[in-house]
N, C-alpha and C positions, 0 to 999 in steps of 0.2 A: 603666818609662817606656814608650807606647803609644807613641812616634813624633809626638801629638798635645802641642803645650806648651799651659798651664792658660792662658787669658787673660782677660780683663776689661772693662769699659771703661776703667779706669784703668792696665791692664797692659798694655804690648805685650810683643810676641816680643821676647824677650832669650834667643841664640845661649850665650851663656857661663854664665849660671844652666843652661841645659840638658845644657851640657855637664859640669859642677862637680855637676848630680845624677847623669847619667849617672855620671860616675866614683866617687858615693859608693853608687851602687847595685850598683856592681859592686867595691865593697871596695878600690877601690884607690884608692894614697895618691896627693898631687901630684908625691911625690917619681918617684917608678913611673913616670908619664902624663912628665914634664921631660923624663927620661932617653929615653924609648920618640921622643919626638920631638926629642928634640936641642935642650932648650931650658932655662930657669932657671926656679928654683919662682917667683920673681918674675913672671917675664914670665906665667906664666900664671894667679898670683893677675890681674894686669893682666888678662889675658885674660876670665877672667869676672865680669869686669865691664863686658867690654862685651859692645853688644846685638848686633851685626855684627862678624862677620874675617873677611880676605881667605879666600879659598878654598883655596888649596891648602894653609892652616894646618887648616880644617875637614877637609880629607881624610886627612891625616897625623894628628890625632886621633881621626879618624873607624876609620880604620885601626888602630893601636893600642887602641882599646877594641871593634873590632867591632861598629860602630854606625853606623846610616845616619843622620845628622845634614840630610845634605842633604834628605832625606824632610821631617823636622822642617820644614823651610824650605819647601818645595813646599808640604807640609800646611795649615799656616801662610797662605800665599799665596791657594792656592785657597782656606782660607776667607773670609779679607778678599773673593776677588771673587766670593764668593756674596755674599756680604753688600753688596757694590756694589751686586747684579743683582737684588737685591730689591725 
């Protein structure tokens, strides 16, 4: 994963598919990722599904997989306002 999520017209940024590939690209299971943040496989099948979470859940994942997620989101951002500024 380039940092860049894949979008569409019909797709927007969705934070938790990014993160649910991140952790399969890196082999590891949910059970791994639960533990690493002190949380239930539950909560974070929950989690990627959705398309925003709070932030300092982003950074504690972020952290345990070695991933700048927040980039994703900037990334992201800045494209939407190029695409305004056109």
């Amino acid at each position: 994963m380039d940092g860049n999520p894949k979008t569409s017209k019909e797709e927007t940024f969705h934070i938790g598919k990014i993160i649910k590939a991140e952790l399969a690209r890196q082999g590891r299971s949910i059970t791994w990722l639960a533990r690493q943040i002190n949380c239930t496989r539950e909560n974070l099948y929950q989690l990627f599904r959705n398309p925003w979470i709070h932030a300092e859940t982003l950074y504690k994942i972020g952290m345990a997989l070695d991933y700048d997620f927040f980039k994703c989101c900037s990334d992201y951002q800045n494209t939407e306002n190029t695409k305004k500024n056109l």
